[in-house]
VOSELUM-237350 format. One line per 8 residues: number of its first residue (from 1); for each residue x, y, z of C-alpha. Coordinates in steps of 0.02 Angstrom, whole numbers, padded with zeros to 5 digits. Layout:
BEGIN
NUM	X Y Z; ... $
REM end
This chain:
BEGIN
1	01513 -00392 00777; 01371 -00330 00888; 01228 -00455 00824; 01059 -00453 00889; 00916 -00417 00800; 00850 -00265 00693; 00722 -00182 00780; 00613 -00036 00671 $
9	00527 00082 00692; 00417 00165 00612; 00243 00218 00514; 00204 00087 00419; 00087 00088 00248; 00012 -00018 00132; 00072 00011 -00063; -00023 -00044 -00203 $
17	00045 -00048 -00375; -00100 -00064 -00496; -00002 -00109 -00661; -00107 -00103 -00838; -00087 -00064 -01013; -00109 00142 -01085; -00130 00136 -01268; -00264 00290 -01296 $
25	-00304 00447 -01218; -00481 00469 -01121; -00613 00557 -01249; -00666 00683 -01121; -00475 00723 -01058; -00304 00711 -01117; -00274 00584 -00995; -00213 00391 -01028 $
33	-00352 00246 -01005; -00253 00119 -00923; -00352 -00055 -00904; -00287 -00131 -00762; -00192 -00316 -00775; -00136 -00330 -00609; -00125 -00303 -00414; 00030 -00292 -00318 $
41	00026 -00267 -00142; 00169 -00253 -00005; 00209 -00156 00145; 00272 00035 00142; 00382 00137 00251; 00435 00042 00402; 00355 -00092 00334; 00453 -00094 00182 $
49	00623 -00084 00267; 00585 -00206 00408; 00560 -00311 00241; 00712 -00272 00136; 00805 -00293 00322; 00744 -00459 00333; 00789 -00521 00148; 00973 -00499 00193 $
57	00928 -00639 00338; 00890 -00518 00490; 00802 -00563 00628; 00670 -00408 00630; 00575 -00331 00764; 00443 -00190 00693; 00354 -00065 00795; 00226 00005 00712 $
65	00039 00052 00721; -00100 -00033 00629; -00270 00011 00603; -00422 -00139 00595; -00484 -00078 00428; -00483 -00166 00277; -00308 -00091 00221; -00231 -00125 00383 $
73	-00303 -00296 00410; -00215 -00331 00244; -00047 -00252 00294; -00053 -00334 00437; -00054 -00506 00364; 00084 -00460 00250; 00184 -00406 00381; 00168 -00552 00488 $
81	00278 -00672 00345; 00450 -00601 00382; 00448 -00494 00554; 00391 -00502 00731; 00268 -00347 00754; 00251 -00253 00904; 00081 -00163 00862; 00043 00028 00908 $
89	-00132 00072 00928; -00195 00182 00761; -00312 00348 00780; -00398 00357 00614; -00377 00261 00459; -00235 00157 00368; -00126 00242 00282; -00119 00191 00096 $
97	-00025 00231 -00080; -00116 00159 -00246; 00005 00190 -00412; -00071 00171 -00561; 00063 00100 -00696; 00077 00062 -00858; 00224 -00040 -00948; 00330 00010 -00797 $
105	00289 00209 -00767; 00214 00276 -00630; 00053 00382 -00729; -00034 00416 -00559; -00017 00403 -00368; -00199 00419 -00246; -00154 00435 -00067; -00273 00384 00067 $
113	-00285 00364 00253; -00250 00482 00400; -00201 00356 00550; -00091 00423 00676; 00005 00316 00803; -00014 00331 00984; 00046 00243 01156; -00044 00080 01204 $
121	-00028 -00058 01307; 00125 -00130 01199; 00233 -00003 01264; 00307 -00153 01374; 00349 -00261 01241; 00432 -00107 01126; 00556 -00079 01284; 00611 -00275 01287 $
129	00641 -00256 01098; 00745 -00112 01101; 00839 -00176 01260; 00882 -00326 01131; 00899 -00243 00992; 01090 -00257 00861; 01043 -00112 00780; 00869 00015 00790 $
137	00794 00094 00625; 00665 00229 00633; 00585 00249 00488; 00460 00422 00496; 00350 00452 00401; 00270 00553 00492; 00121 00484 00547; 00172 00481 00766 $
145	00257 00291 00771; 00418 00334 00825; 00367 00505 00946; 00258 00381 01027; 00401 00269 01109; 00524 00418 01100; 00574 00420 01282; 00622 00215 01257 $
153	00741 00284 01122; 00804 00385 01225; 00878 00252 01312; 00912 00103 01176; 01117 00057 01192; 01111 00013 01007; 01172 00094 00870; 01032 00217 00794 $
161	00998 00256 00633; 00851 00403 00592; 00771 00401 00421; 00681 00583 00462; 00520 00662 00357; 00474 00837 00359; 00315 00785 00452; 00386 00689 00573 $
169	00482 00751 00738; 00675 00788 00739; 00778 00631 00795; 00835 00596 00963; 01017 00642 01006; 01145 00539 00970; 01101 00436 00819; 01239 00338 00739 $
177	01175 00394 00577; 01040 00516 00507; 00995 00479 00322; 00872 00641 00246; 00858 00655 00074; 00936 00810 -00002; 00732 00888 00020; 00735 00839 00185 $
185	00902 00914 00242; 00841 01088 00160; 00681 01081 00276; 00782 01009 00431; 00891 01158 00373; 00769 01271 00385; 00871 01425 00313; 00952 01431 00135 $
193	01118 01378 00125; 01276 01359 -00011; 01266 01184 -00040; 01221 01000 00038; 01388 01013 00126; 01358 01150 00233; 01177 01056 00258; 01262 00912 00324 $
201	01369 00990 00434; 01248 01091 00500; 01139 00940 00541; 01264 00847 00645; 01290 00994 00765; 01123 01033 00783; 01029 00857 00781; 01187 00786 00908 $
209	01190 00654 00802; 01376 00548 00773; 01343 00572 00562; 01239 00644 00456; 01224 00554 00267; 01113 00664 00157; 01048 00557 00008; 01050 00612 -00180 $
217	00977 00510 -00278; 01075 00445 -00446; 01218 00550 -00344; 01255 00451 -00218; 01284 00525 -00054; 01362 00670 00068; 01440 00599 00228; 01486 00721 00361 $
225	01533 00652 00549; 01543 00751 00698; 01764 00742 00707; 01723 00872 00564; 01747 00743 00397; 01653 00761 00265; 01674 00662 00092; 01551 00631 -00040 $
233	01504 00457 -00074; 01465 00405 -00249; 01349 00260 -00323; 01456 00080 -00399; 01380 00100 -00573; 01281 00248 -00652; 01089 00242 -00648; 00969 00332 -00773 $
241	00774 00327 -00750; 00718 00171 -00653; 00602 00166 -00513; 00664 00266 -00362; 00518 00235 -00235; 00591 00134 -00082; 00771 00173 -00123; 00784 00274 00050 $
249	00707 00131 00144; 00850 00018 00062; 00983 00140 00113; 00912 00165 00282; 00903 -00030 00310; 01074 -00072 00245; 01173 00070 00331; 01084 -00006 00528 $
257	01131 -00195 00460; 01315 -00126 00422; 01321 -00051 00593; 01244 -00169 00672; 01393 -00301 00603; 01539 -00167 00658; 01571 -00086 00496; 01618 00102 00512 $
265	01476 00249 00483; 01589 00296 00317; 01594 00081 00285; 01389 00074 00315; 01366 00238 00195; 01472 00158 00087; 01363 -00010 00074; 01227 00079 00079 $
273	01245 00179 -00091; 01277 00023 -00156; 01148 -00074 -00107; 01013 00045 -00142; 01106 00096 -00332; 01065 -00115 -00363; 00888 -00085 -00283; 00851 00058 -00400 $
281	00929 -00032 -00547; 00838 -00207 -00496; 00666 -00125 -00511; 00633 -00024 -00365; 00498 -00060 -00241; 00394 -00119 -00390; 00495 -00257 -00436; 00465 -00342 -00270 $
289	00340 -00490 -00259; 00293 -00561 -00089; 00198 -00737 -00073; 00027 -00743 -00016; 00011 -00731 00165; -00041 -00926 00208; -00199 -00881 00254; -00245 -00792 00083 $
297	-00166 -00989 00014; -00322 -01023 00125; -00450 -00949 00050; -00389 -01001 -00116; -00420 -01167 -00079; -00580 -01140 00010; -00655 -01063 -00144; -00626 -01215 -00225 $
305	-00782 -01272 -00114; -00878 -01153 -00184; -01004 -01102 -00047; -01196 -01104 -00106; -01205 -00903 -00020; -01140 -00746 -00050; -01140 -00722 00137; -01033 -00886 00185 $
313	-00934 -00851 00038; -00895 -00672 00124; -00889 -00748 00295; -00759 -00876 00231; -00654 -00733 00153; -00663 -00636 00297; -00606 -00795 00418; -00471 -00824 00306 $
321	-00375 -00642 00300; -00435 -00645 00092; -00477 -00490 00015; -00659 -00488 -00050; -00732 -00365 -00192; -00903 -00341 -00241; -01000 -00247 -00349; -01177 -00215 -00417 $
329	-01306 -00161 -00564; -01446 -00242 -00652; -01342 -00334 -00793; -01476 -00348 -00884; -01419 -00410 -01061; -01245 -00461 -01018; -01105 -00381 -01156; -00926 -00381 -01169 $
337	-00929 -00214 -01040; -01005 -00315 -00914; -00880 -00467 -00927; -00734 -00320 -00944; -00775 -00257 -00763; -00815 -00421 -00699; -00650 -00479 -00739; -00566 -00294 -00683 $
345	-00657 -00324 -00539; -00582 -00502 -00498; -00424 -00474 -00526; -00419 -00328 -00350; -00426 -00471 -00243; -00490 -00644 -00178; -00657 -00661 -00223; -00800 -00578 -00317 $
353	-00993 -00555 -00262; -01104 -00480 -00360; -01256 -00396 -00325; -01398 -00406 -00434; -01543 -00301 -00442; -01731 -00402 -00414; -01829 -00364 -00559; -01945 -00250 -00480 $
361	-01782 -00162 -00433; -01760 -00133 -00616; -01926 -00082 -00643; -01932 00068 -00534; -01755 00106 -00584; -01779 00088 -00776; -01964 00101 -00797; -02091 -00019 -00895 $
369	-02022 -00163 -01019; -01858 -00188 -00914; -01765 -00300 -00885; -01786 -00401 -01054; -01708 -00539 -00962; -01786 -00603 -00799; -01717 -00597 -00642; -01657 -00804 -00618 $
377	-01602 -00795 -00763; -01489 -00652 -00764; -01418 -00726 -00603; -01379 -00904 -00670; -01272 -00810 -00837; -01163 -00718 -00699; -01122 -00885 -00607; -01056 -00955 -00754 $
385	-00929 -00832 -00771; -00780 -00889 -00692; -00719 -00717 -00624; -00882 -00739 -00523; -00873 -00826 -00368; -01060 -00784 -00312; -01217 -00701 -00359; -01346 -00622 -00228 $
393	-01526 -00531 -00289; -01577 -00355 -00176; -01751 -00301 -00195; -01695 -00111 -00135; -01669 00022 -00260; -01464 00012 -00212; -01376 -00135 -00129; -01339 -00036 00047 $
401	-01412 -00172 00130; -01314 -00303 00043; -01143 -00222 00070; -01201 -00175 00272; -01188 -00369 00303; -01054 -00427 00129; -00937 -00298 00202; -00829 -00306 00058 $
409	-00645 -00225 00064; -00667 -00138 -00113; -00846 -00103 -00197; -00820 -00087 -00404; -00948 00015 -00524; -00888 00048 -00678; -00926 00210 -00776; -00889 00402 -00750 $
417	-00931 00378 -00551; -00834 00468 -00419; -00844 00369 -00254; -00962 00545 -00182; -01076 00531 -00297; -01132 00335 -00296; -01283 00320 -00172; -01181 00157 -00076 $
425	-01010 00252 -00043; -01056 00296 00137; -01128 00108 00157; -00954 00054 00089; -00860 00161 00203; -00977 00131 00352; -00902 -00063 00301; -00739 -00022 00310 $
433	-00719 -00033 00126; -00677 00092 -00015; -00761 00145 -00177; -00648 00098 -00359; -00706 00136 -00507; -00645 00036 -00680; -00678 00115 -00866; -00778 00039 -00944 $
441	-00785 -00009 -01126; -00838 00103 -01250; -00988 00071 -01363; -01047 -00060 -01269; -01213 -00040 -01149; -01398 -00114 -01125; -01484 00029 -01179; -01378 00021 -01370 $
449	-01406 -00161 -01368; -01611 -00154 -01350; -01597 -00002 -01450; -01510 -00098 -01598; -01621 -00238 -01579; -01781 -00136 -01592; -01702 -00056 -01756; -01694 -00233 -01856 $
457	-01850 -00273 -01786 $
REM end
């Protein structure tokens, strides 16, 4: 038994699972309304198998690149719970996966980020991890992480296992174990062949590598080692549907703990399809909670204080690794919609500021006889709402301004928006932040409500 720690590395991400109820179709598309419950947030890619590595009890090194935006100061305090990080410098933006799901199926996935890895001063500390390393992971995704500290690969003692992606570079030679999914062996291929056999084989000759297991899926696996065995390896128990996303990383991180402890590569296959058949079956990646990173415990309890401004309240957040949302509109009249978002709103992170326009605001931007309800008045109805943890009033026709010094992480309108066409998306980009928009409810606005109200009258 070799011992040591796991060292990986990788491109990490941040995954959201946004998890709601669908029960009608949108009236202007034959797409689902799902009204969103919850927010689940872990780490991705190398992330997520430094973090499945270290819930077996692994000591785990991860070298990785993060990015200071808002997604990657939030991976980065999620990865800081369970693994010592040895952090890349990041060109570009964090690299991000939001699922939309509803009663367990994945209805939508939005992609976002375009980060790439590259060699900085930590190259130093990367070397003494890999020079005391059990067992080394890479986990590609293709985003530079593991090209960047290539030539220290090059010369690791440990067994190596290579979890490749189409976008990424081909592995080093002589890797214990290369683990593509069946996709990924066609493209690493590159030519047709006869069947994931001859894929395999191929693969281990040409990659220099000691084995080659090609994952498929509900399948199992196909084995092939360079003394010329191959064997297929199938899964403990069958598996129909379930959720599939992080199943490689769980094979990946299993097979470098097995050959880390001295199994075999045909042993560390073997507990491999097993472990990631009970991953798939247990839930998938979306079954896994994580426990707020202490300092978001922080500014739980901080809140408690309520601070009398929106801008110590963001300040606070900000101090405290929290995520803080925001969002903005007259609210003149408050209805059910309003309360709807507020609480959609809420529920994306740590705190909620909202930004109210002055009543000359709404003047110019509704014209004479708005609002119907004055300005302090308006403001003191929103702080009563316990989604709301603070209220601020901008005299500007849009609350650019505001959000230049807020700086929140997400910025909420609710309607028919697309982040390009709200006047504040470049503020809330220029913050660091991104644009979401919720549905809102149907039949209910300001404009039906003074409308109805003039009627009776």
């Amino acid at each position: 038994m070799r011992g040591g720690p796991i060292v990986v590395v990788g491109d990490s991400l941040l995954d959201v699972d946004i998890e709601g109820d669908a029960e009608r179709l949108c009236p202007d598309a034959p797409v689902p309304v799902v009204r969103g419950r919850t927010e689940h947030r872990r780490p991705g890619g190398a992330g997520l198998a430094a973090l499945l590595a270290a819930r077996e009890g692994a000591e785990v090194v991860l070298v990785t690149a993060l990015g200071e935006d808002a997604s990657g100061k939030r991976l980065s305090a999620l990865l800081a719970g369970f693994a010592e990080v040895v952090r890349l410098p990041l060109r570009g933006t964090t690299s991000r996966k939001t699922r939309i799901r509803a009663r367990g199926q994945t209805l939508l996935r939005v992609d976002t980020g375009d980060g790439r890895a590259w060699r900085g001063p930590e190259g130093d500390r990367a070397a003494r991890a890999l020079r005391g390393a059990g067992a080394v992971l890479v986990s590609d995704y293709g985003r530079g992480a593991a090209d960047t500290v290539r030539d220290l690969l090059n010369r690791r003692t440990a067994p190596l296992v290579w979890d490749p992606h189409p976008a990424g570079f081909p592995p080093v030679p002589g890797c214990a174990l290369v683990t593509p999914s069946e996709p990924e062996a066609a493209v690493l291929y590159g030519r047709p062949c006869t069947g994931v056999e001859q894929a395999a084989r191929h693969l281990v000759r040409e990659l220099h590598a000691e084995a080659v297991a090609v994952t498929r899926g509900a399948d199992g696996a196909v084995l092939c080692t360079r003394a010329g065995r191959t064997l297929r390896v199938p899964p403990p128990m069958p598996i129909t549907g379930g959720d599939t996303c992080g199943a490689g990383d769980r094979f990946a991180a299993s097979a470098a703990l097995a050959l880390r402890d001295g199994a075999s590569v045909q042993e560390a296959v073997t507990m491999a399809v097993t472990e990631a058949t009970r991953f798939v079956a247990a839930g998938g990646a979306a079954a896994i909670r994580l426990p707020a990173p202490p300092r978001a415990d922080r500014t739980r309890a901080a809140l408690d204080d309520r601070p009398r401004t929106a801008f110590e309240l963001a300040a606070m957040v900000r101090a405290t690794g929290g995520r803080l949302i925001a969002t903005g509109g007259c609210f003149d009249l408050l209805h059910a919609g309003h309360v709807s978002l507020l609480r959609q709103a809420r529920a994306l992170g740590d705190a909620l500021i909202v930004c109210v326009n002055s009543d000359e605001s709404v003047r110019r931007l509704k014209g004479a006889g708005r609002p119907v309800v004055a300005e302090r008045d308006r403001v003191e109805i929103l702080r009563a709402l316990g989604c709301v943890d603070a209220v601020v009033v901008f005299e500007q026709d849009t609350p650019c301004l505001l959000i230049d010094r807020l700086r929140p992480e997400v910025w909420v309108k609710g309607g028919d928006y697309t982040g390009q066409e709200l006047p504040e998306a470049q503020a809330v980009r220029q913050a660091g932040g991104e644009v979401v928009v919720l549905p809102t409810v149907p039949g209910h606005s300001t404009t039906g409500l003074i409308a109805a109200a003039q009627e009776v009258v």
